[in-house]
Each structure stands twice: as C-alpha cells, then as structure tokens.
C-alpha positions as CSV (number, residue, x, y, z in Angstrom):
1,X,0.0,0.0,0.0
2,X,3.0,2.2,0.9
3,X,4.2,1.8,-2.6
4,X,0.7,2.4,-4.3
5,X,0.7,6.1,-2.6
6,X,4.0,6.9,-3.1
7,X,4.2,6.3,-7.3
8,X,0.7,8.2,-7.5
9,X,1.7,11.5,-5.3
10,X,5.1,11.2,-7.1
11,X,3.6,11.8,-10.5
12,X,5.3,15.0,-11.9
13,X,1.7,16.6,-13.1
14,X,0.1,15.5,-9.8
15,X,2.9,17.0,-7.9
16,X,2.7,20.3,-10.0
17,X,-1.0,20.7,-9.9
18,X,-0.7,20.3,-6.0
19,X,2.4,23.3,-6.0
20,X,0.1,25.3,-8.1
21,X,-2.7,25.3,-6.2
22,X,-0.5,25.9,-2.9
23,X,0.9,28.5,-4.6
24,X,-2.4,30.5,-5.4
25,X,-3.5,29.2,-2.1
26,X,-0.8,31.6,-0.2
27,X,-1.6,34.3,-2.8
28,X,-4.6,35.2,-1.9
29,X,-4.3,34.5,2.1
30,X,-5.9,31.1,2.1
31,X,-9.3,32.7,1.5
32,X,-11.4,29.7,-0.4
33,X,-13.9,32.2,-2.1
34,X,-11.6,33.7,-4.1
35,X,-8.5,30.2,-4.9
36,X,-12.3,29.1,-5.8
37,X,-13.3,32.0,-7.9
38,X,-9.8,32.2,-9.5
39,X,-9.4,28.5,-10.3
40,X,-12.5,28.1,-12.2
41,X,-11.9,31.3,-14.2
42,X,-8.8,29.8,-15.2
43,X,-9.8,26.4,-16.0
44,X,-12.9,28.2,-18.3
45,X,-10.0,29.8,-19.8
46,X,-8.2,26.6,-20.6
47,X,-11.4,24.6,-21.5
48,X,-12.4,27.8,-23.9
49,X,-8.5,27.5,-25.5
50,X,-9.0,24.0,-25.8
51,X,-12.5,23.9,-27.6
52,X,-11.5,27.1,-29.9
53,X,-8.2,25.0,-31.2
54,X,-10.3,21.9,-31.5
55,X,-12.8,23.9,-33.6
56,X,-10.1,25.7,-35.7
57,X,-7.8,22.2,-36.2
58,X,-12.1,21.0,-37.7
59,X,-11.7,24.1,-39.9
60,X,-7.8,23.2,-41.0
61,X,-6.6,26.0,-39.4
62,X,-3.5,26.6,-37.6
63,X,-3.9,26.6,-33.5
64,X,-2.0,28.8,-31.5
C-alpha cells in the first residue's frame, strides 16, 4: 500500500498541480472564495482554449 501512494503523489503533473494550487493558495491568504473563484476562471480559460483550437484544427486551421 505504501508503494501504491508513493508512485501516484510522485507523479510529476500531480505533484505540480498540487504546488500550483499551494501556490495561489498563499496568494490570496488562504481565502477559499476567491483560490475558488480564481481557479474556475482559469480552467474556463483553458477549456475555452482547448475547444476554440479543436474547432479551428475542424476548420484546418492553424492553433495557436
């Protein structure tokens, strides 16, 4: 069991993720409202990236 936990929190995006979110954690003083706020404005941001270069790569455009 030891083993099972320490390859999964030793996965480099897992690890980063957790250091990222730490990181906006101590940024705005550990108030949850606004890591909450923040965190799904930026994942919108990413899932709205990700959708328009899906859409443009349908239309044989380049993505950016």
């Amino acid at each position: 069991m030891r083993e099972l936990i320490a390859r999964q929190l030793y996965k480099p995006s897992l690890v980063l993720l957790m250091l990222s979110l730490m990181q906006l954690m101590v940024t705005l003083d550990f108030n949850m409202a606004q890591v909450t706020l923040v965190a799904l404005v930026k994942s919108a941001r990413y899932m709205r990236r990700k959708l328009r270069c899906k859409w443009r790569g349908f239309l044989r455009v380049a993505c950016s």
